[in-house]
N, C-alpha and C positions, 0 to 999 in steps of 0.2 A: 504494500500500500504506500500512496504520497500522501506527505503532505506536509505544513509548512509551518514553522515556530512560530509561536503567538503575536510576532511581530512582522512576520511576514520578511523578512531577509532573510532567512536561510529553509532552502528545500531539503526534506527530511524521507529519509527510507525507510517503514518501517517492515520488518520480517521475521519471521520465525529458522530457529534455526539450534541445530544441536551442540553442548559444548564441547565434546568431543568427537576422535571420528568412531564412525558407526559404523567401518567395515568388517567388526567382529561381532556383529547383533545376530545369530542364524533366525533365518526365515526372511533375513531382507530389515531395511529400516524401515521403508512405510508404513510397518503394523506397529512400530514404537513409536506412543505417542510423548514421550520425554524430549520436549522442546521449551525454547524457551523463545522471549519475544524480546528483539532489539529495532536502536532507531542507529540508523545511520546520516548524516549531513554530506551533505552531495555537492560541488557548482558542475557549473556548463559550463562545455571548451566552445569555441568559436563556432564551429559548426553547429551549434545546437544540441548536442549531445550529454548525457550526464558523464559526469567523472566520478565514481564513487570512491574508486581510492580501496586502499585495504581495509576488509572490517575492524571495525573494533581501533582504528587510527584518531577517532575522536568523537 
């Protein structure tokens, strides 16, 4: 999901997502519902594009 700080200058990412990795879950990760929910802050490059940058950077 977007959307944007209460003040409106910075556009915000927000998503779900696991803290570690989950390539040792059997059966697959989709049936584990052990997530969690982060926001990420984003700008645009010239093109129009977002930049998200690495998670968890700010």
């Amino acid at each position: 999901m977007f959307t944007t700080s209460p003040d409106e200058q910075q556009d915000i990412l927000v998503y779900h997502a696991r803290p570690y990795d989950n390539a040792h879950l059997q059966g697959g990760f989709l049936g584990n519902p052990d997530r969690h929910a982060y926001t990420q802050s984003f700008i645009w490059n010239s093109d129009g594009f977002p930049v998200f940058g690495t998670p968890g950077d700010n």
